[in-house]
Phi, psi and omega in degrees: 000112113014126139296123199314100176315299183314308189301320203291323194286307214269342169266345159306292178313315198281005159284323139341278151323327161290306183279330199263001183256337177303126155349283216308326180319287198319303170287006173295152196270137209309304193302314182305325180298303177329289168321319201262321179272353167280317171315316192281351170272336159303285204270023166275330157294355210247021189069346154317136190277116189286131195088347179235096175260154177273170188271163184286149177298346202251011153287303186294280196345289183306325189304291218313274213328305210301310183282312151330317194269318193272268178332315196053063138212192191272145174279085185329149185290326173284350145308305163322322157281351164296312168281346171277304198290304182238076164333040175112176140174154187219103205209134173026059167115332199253135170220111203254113181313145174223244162278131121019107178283322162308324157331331192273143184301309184302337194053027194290064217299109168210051171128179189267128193261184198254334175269309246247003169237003170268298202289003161267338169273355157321311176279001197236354153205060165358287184308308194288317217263322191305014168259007181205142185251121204297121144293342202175161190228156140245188171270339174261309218251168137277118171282077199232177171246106201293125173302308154298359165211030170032039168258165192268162193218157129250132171254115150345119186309306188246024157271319207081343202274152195282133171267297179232155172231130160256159178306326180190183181277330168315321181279349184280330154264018224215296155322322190265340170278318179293316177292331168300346197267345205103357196238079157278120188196161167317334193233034156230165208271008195300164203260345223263260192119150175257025124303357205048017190241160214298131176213101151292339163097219177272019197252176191291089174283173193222123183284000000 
């Protein structure tokens, strides 16, 4: 399963939009502007999303090694492909972790990575958090993968306790997209609401 093609493109535009309204944009010297919109036209051409890049493969490698040696568990596969598609992204309340920027070939500071924000809630809630490995965030929830059955959850910000379980990860970011994007409606499982209060829909919620 795909991450929500569409969701990727319409959170791409609004970074876009951001960036070409930023100070840094704006002072930039016409060749550097030139330059940074010729890349970004390269790589919509080359099917790349702009601004929402996927991870390199010899990044997830170093992530998989990183997480193995320092965690002592496996880096789910379905993270993985998750991260070949959407390296990371932070966009209105919401964030999806991504590889480790020291991990990265580029060294490239882009976001908050998935071991250095799992082995900090290991250490600041020991008991609770060592069942999961964290992926994302929100202003209510936490985004993880419960380590003993390798489902994807939102856990309640100050319990930890599982709030929802999704069907898969894909469908747990696909979620985490809509609420960043705004896209509340009847028929969707989004977590986000326009209340700030949890509406999973018809999937398995957890009393």
């Amino acid at each position: 399963m795909s991450l929500d093609q569409q969701y990727l493109q319409e959170l791409s535009e609004l970074f876009l939009r951001n960036l070409r309204k930023s100070d840094f944009y704006v002072q930039m010297a016409e060749s550097e502007r030139f330059k940074l919109e010729n890349k970004l036209q390269l790589d919509a051409a080359k099917g790349f999303i702009p601004l929402i890049p996927g991870a390199a493969q010899d990044d997830l490698e170093n992530l998989m090694d990183a997480v193995e040696e320092e965690l002592n568990i496996e880096l789910p596969t379905e993270v993985v492909e998750i991260l070949r598609q959407a390296d990371g992204f932070s966009f209105n309340g919401v964030c999806l972790y991504g590889v480790d920027p020291e991990l990265c070939g580029d060294g490239f500071e882009s976001g908050p990575g998935i071991l250095a924000e799992t082995a900090l809630q290991w250490s600041d809630y020991p008991e609770a958090a060592r069942s999961f490995l964290f992926v994302g965030d929100s202003d209510l929830w936490y985004f993880a993968i419960e380590l003993s059955t390798q489902m994807p959850v939102a856990l309640e910000r100050s319990t930890h306790r599982i709030a929802h379980r999704f069907r898969s990860a894909e469908e747990m970011v696909n979620d985490m997209l809509r609420t960043a994007l705004g896209i509340f409606d009847e028929k969707s499982d989004s977590i986000g609401g326009n209340n700030n209060q949890a509406d999973f829909g018809d999937a398995n919620a957890i009393g």
